[in-house]
C-alpha positions in Angstrom: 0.0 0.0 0.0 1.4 3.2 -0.8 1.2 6.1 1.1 -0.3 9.8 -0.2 2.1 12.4 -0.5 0.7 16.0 -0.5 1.7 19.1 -2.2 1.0 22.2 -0.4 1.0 24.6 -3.2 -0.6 27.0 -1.2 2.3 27.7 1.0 5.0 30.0 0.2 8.8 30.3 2.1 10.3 33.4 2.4 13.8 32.7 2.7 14.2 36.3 4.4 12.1 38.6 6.0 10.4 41.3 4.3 12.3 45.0 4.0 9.7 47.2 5.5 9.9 45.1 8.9 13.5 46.2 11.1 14.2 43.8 14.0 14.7 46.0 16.9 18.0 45.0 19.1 17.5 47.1 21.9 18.0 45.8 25.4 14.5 45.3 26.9 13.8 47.4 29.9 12.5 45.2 33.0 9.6 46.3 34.9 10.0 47.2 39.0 8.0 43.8 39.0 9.9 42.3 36.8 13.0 43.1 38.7 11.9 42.6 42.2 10.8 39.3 41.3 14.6 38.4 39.6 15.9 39.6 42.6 14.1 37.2 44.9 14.5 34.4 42.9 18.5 35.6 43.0 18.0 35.4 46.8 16.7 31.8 47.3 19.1 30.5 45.2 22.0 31.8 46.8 20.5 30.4 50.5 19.8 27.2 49.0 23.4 26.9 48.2 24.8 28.5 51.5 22.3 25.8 53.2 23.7 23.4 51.4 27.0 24.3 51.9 26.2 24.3 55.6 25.0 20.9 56.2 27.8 19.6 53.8 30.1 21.0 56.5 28.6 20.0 59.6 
């Protein structure tokens, strides 16, 4: 039994992107949420390893 193949002629690859959009390569700017919550997460990390650490040398 042999098996279908289908043609999507309908489809069309752009092997670039079109002129009249730029990529913008600006570094983001971080909300006070967005930093705050960073910040935290930069916190329990560090205490999970100086707990770690800790109990390693007790």
């Amino acid at each position: 039994m042999r098996k279908k193949q289908f043609k999507a002629s309908h489809i069309s690859i752009q092997s670039s992107p079109p002129s009249e959009q730029e990529i913008d390569y600006s570094p983001r700017t971080y909300t006070l949420r967005e930093k705050l919550i960073f910040g935290m997460k930069l916190s329990v990390i560090f205490g999970i390893v100086m707990l770690l650490l800790w109990l390693m040398d007790r």
